[in-house]
N, C-alpha and C positions, 0 to 999 in steps of 0.2 A: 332219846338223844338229849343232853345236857346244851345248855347256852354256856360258852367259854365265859369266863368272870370278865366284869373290863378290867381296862387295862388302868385306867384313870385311878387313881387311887384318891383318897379321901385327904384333903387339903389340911397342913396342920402348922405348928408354929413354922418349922424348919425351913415348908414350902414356900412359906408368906417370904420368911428371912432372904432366899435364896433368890426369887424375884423381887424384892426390895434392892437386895443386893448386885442384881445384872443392871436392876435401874439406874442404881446410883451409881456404876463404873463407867455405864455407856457413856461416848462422845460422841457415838453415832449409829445409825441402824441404819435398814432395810425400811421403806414406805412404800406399799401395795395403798395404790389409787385406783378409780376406774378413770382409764382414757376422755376427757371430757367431746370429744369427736370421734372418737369410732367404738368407744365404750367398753374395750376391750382391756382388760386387767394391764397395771404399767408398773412396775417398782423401780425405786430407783434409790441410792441414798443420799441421807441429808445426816447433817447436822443434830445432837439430840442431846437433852440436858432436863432437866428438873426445875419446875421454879420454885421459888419460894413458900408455897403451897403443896409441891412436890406431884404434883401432873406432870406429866411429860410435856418438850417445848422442842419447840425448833425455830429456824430463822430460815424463810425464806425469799425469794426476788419472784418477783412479779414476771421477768422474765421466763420462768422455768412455766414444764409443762406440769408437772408436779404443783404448783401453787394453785394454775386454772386450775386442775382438777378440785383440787379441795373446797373451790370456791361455788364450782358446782354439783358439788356430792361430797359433804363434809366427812361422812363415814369411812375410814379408812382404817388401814392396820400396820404396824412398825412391830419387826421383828431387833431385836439385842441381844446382845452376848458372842462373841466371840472365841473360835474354838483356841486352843491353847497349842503349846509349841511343839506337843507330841501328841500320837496319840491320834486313834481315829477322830477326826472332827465331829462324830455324833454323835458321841461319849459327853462332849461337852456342856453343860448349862445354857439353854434358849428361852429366851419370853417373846410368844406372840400376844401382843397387845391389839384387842378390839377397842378402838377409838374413834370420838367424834369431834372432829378441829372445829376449833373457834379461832378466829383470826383476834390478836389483841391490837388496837388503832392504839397510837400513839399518844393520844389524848385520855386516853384510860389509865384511872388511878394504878394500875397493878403495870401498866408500862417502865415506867425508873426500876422498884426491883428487879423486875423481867431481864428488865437493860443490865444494871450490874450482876446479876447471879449468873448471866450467858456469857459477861464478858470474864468472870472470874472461871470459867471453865474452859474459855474460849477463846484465850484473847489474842488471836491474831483476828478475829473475826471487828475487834478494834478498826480494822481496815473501812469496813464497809457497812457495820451497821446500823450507819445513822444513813446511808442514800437512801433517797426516796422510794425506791424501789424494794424494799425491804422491811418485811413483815415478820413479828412474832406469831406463833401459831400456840396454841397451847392445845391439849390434845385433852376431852375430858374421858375417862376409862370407862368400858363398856363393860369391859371382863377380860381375862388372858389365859391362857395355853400356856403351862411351864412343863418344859421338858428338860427334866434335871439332869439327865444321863439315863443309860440302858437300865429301862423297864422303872421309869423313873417320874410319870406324866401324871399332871394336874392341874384343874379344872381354876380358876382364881374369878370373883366377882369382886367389883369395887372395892367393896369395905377389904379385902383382902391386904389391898393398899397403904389402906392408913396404917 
């Protein structure tokens, strides 16, 4: 009996291009947390952008369950890409991002651009990103899952990013 091939195929310029590319459209994803009280898996979405640097970022409040979590189990995952206006939805290009948040304090050199590159994608967020209550996250990449379309899956590590 033979072992079926995987399905993953061998990572190449196209794949890099096409997960660079769901990156740099997103304005917002899917965030898988663990529950920081009952530990049980929690997604929800947020807000999602690129810095300067081109990590993944987000804005969040201190309010949300979503922010505790991260604060006590940094390791988390954001899903992007969006299916299109026909068309089975799993036809469509997805990146699952393995990620570890760093929260960015305010007094950190890399905070002003953070601040205008979020606002330049974001700018109603103009509203409220200066209350107190509201934290840059930047997300440093572990690895990702690109599922291009049917029969279309790839494995991505960091350098894949740059």
């Amino acid at each position: 009996m033979t072992r079926p091939s995987s399905p993953i195929r061998e990572t190449d310029n196209e794949a890099r291009s096409i997960a660079c590319g769901l990156m740099r459209a997103a304005r917002f994803a899917a965030l898988a947390v663990i529950h920081p009280e009952t530990g049980a898996p929690h997604v929800t979405r947020v807000g999602f952008g690129l810095a300067p640097s081109r990590h993944p970022v987000t804005l969040v409040s201190d309010l949300s369950l979503h922010t505790r979590a991260l604060r006590a189990r940094p390791d988390a995952a954001l899903l992007v890409g969006e299916p299109g206006p026909r068309g089975d939805p799993l036809t469509h290009p997805r990146l699952t991002l393995s990620v570890h948040a760093r929260f960015v304090m305010r007094d950190d050199p890399d905070h002003p651009a953070l601040r205008a590159a979020w606002l330049a994608d974001h700018p109603k967020a103009g509203l409220y990103v200066d209350f107190s209550d509201f934290s840059f996250v930047r997300f440093d990449l572990q690895g990702g899952a690109l599922n291009a379309g049917f029969g279309k899956a790839f494995q991505l590590v960091p350098e894949d990013f740059m």
